[in-house]
ROZA-10425 format. One record per residue (C-alpha): x, y, z; residue number from 1; residue in one letter. Coordinates in nm, 3 decimals, always signed. Example, Ala and Ser with C-alpha at 12.3 -4.5 7.8 and 13.67 -1.06 7.14 Angstrom:
2
X Y Z nr rest
+1.230 -0.450 +0.780 1 a
+1.367 -0.106 +0.714 2 s
REM end
This chain:
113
X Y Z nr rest
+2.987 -1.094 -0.546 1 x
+3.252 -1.153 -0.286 2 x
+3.217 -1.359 +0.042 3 x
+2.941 -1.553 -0.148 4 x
+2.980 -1.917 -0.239 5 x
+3.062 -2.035 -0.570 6 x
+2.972 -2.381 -0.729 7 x
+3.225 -2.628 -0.694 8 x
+3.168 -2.759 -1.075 9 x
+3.154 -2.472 -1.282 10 x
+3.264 -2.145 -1.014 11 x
+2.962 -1.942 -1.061 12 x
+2.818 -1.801 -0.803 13 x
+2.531 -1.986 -0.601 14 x
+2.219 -1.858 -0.530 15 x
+2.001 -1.904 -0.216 16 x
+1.631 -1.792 -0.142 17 x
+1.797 -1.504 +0.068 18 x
+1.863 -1.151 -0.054 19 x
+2.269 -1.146 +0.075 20 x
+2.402 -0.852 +0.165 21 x
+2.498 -0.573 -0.055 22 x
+2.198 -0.751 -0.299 23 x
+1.906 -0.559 -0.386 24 x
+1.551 -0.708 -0.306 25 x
+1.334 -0.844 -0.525 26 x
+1.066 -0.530 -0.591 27 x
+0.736 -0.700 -0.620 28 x
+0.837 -0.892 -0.266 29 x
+0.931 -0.548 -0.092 30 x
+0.650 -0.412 -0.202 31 x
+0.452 -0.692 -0.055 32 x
+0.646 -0.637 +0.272 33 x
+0.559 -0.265 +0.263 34 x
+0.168 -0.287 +0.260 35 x
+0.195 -0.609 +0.514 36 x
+0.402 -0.370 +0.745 37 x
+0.149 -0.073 +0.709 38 x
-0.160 -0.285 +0.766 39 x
-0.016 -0.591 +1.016 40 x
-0.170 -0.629 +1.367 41 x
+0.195 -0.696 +1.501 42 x
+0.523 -0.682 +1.331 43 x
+0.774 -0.931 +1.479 44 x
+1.122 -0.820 +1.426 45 x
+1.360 -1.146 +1.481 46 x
+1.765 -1.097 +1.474 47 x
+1.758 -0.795 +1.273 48 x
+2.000 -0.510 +1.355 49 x
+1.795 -0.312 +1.180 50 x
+2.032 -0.067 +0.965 51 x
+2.004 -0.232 +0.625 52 x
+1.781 -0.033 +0.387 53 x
+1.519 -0.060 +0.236 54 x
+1.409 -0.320 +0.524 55 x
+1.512 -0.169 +0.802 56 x
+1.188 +0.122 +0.717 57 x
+0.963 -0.156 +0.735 58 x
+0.943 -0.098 +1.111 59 x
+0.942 +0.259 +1.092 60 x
+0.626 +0.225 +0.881 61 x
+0.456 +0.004 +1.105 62 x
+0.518 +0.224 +1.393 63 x
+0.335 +0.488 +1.177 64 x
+0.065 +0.287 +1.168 65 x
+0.030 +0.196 +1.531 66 x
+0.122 -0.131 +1.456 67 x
+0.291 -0.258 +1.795 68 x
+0.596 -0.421 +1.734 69 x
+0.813 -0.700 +1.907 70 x
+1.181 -0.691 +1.877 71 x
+1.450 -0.955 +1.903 72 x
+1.825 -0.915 +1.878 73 x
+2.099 -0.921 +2.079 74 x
+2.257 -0.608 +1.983 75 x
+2.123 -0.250 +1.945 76 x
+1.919 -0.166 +1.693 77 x
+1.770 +0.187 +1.578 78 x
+1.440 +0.101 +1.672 79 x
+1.485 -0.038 +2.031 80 x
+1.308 +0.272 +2.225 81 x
+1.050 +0.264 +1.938 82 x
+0.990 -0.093 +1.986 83 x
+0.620 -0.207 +2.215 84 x
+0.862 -0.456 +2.357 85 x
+1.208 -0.498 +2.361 86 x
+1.374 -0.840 +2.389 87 x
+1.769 -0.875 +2.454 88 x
+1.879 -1.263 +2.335 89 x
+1.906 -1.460 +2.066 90 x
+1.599 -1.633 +1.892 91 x
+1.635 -1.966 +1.983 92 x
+1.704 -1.795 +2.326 93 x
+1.319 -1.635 +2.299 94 x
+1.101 -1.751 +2.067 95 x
+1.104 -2.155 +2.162 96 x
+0.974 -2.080 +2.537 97 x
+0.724 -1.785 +2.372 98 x
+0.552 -2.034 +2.157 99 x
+0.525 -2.281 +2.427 100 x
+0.376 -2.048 +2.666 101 x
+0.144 -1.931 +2.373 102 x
+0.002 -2.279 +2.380 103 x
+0.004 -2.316 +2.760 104 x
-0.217 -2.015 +2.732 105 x
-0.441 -2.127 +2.462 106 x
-0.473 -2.484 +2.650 107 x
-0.299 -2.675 +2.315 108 x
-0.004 -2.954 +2.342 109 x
+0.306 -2.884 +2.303 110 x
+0.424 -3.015 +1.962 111 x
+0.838 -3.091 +1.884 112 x
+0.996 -3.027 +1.544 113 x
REM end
């Protein structure tokens, strides 16, 4: 597929753990993803513009479900007056000071990675 790396000893193409654009997902891991979205206490959406299909429903289902959903992306997204809350930044830009507030609250130690 083009844009995708190929091995440097035998040209074929290499693949990662991620579905790459313009691949389709694995069935039995959508699937998965579908009934997590339709029964998940919160969906967290993280740097997702939200447009590629079949993914992009996910949120639409867990909306349908009253699911309340948090999401985070710079740019516009389908979803964004759908969303419980709406975040505008990157993720290292939210999440890092979100988890350590989570633990303020919670009285635990920070930890670094």
């Amino acid at each position: 597929m083009a844009g995708q790396p190929a091995c440097p000893a035998c040209g074929g193409r290499l693949i990662s753990s991620v579905v790459n654009f313009g691949d389709p997902l694995p069935q039995q891991a959508f699937t998965r993803a579908d009934h997590h979205a339709r029964s998940c206490d919160l969906l967290l959406v993280l740097g997702s513009s939200l447009v590629v299909e079949p993914a992009a429903s996910l949120v639409g289902r867990a909306i349908g479900c009253r699911a309340p959903v948090v999401l985070v992306n710079r740019g516009e997204t389908p979803y964004d007056a759908a969303a419980t809350l709406r975040l505008w930044g990157g993720i290292g830009e939210v999440i890092p000071p979100a988890v350590e507030r989570v633990k303020r609250e919670l009285g635990e130690q920070p930890q670094r990675f």
